[in-house]
C-alpha positions in Angstrom: 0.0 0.0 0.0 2.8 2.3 0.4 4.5 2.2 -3.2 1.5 3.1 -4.4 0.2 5.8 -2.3 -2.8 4.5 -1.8 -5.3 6.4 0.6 -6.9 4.4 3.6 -10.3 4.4 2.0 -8.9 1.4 0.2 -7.9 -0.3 3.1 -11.3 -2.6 2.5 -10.3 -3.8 -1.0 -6.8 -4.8 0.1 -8.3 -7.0 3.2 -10.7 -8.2 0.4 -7.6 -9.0 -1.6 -5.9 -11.1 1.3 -9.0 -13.0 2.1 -9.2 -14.0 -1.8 -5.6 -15.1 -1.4 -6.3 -17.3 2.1 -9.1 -19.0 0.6 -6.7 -20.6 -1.8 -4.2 -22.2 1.1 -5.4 -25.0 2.3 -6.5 -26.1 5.6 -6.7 -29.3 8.3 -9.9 -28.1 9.0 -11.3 -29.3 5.3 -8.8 -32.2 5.3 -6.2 -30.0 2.9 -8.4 -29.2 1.0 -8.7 -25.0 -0.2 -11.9 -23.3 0.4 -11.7 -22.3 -3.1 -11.4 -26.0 -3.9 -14.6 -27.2 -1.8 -16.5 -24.5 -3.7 -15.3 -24.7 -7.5 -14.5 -28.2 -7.4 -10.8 -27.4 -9.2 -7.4 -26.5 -7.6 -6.5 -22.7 -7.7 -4.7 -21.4 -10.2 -1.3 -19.3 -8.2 -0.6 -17.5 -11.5 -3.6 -15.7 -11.9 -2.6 -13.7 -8.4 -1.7 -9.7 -8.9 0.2 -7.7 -6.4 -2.6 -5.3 -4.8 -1.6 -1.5 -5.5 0.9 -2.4 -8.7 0.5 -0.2 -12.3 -2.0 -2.4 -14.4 -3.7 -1.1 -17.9 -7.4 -0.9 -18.6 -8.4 -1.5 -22.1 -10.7 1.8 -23.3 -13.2 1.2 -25.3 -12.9 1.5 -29.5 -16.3 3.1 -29.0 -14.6 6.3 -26.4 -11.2 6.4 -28.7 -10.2 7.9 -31.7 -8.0 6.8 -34.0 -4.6 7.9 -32.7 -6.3 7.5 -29.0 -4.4 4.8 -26.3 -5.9 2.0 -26.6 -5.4 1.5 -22.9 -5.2 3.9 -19.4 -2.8 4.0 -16.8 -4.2 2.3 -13.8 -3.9 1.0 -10.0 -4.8 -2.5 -9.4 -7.0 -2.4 -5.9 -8.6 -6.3 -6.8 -10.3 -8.8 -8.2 -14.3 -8.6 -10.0 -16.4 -9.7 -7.6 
């Protein structure tokens, strides 16, 4: 959160974030087997993880752009679609 200046009202998306990440560990409790497992029936894919608060790029769409427009923005990655 601190290399990239992130305010505290995003505190809630980064807990969100770690909570994502524990659900993928697994756990005595469900016999080593991942939360994430138990609900989507597949193990969880490590490779697919971001680091919350890193520079990521959001496509814009062709219909906002011009021709000589980015095709993409500058962004701050704060987590996954819910």
């Amino acid at each position: 959160m601190i290399q990239s200046h992130l305010s505290k009202i995003y505190w809630s998306y980064f807990v969100v974030h770690v909570v994502h990440i524990i659900n993928m560990f697994p756990t005595h409790v469900l016999n080593d087997f991942s939360p994430y497992e138990m609900l989507y029936k597949t193990a969880a894919d490590f490779n697919q993880l971001k680091v919350f608060g890193s520079l990521c790029y959001c496509s814009t769409l062709p219909t906002n752009r011009k021709k000589f427009d980015p095709r993409a923005s500058k962004c701050v990655f704060i987590g996954f679609k819910r």
